[in-house]
N, C-alpha and C positions, 0 to 999 in steps of 0.2 A: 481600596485594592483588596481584591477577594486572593487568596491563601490557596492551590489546590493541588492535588497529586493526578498528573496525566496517568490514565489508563490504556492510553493507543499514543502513537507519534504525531505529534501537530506539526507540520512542516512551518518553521520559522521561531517555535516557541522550546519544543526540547520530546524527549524521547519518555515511553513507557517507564513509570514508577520515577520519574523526575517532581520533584516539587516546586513550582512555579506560583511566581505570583503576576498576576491581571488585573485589567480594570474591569470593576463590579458588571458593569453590561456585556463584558464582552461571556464572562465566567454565565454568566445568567441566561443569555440568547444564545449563546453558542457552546460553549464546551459544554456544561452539566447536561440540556436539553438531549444532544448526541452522543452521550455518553462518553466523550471523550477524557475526561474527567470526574471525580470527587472531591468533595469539600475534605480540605485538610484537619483533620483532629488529630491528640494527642496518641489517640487510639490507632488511629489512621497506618501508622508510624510501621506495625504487622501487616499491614496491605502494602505499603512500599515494598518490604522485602518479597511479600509474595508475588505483585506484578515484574517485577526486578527478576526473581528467581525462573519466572514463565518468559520473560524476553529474553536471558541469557539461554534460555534451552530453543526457544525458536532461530536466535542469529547465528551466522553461519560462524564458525568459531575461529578461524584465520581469515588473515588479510588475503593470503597464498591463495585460497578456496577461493575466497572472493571474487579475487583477482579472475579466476580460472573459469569462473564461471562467467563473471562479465564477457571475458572474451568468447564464450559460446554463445551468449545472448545476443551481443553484438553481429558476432559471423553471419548470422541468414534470420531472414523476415519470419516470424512466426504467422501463419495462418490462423484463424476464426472461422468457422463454419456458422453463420445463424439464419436467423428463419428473414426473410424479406418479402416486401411487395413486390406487386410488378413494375417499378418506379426505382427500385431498389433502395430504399424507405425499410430502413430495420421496424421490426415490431419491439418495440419496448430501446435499449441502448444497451454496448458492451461493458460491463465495468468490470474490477481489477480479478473476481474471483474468476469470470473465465478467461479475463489473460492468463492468469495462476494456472490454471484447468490445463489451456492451450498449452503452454511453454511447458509443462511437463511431461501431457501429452507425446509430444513433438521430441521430447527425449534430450532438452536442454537443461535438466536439472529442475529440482525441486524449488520456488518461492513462497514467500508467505504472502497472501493478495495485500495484505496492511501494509507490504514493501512496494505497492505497485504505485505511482501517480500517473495519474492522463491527468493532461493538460486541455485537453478542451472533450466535449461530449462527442462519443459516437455513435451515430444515428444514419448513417448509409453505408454501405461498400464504399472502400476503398483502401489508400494508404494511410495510417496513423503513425503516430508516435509514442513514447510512455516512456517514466522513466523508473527504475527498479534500484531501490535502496537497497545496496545484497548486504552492505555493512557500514561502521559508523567513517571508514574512509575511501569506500568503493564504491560509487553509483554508476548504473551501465544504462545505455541508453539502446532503449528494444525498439524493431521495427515492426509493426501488424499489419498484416494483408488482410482487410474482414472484405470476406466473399460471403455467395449466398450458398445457401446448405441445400444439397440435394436431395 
């Protein structure tokens, strides 16, 4: 079992500056390679505080807030403008920083994209879904319209 301090939220394993332990393949092929992670030392122990002190300044600081903003997330579909074929066939796929980008755009409040999950790749126009971590007991769940950009 490898020892390691997350640097970002692993969905299912625990939150920034948590100290988790794994099984040696998963720490070695997946978290250290993506950076989602550090090898735990004694040392280590002044990077917890420091990851710890940058996630309490990123998350939103009431459940109230939270709440408040879920409920604008929710109210109405955010749009995506991106570049398409004639097939409507994205060039490249959407991910979480221009959800992030969009929904503030759009004047629904501020995220952080590292709050964002899609559940599956989007790679055409149309309707998606994603889901937005806004706190450790508020998840809201966002509706995207990706159209094509004029």
């Amino acid at each position: 079992m490898a020892k390691l301090i997350l640097t970002q939220e692993v969905s299912g394993l625990g939150a920034a500056g948590d100290i988790v332990e794994v099984k040696d393949g998963y720490a070695r092929n997946y978290l250290l390679p993506r950076g989602y992670a550090l090898t735990w030392t004694k040392g280590g122990e002044k990077d917890v505080e420091r990851i710890r002190a940058a996630r309490k300044a990123r998350e939103i600081a009431t459940v109230e807030e939270a709440q408040a903003i879920a409920e604008k997330l929710q109210a109405q579909p955010v749009k995506i403008g991106v570049k398409t074929g004639e097939s409507g066939r994205l060039f490249g796929t959407v991910g979480a920083a221009q959800i992030a980008e969009a929904v503030e755009a759009a004047g629904l409040g501020s995220i952080d994209k590292r709050t964002v999950e899609i559940p599956e790749r989007i790679k055409a126009v149309g309707s998606y879904s994603a889901t937005v971590k806004l706190h450790a007991d508020v998840t809201a769940a966002l509706d995207l319209q990706v159209v094509a950009a004029k």
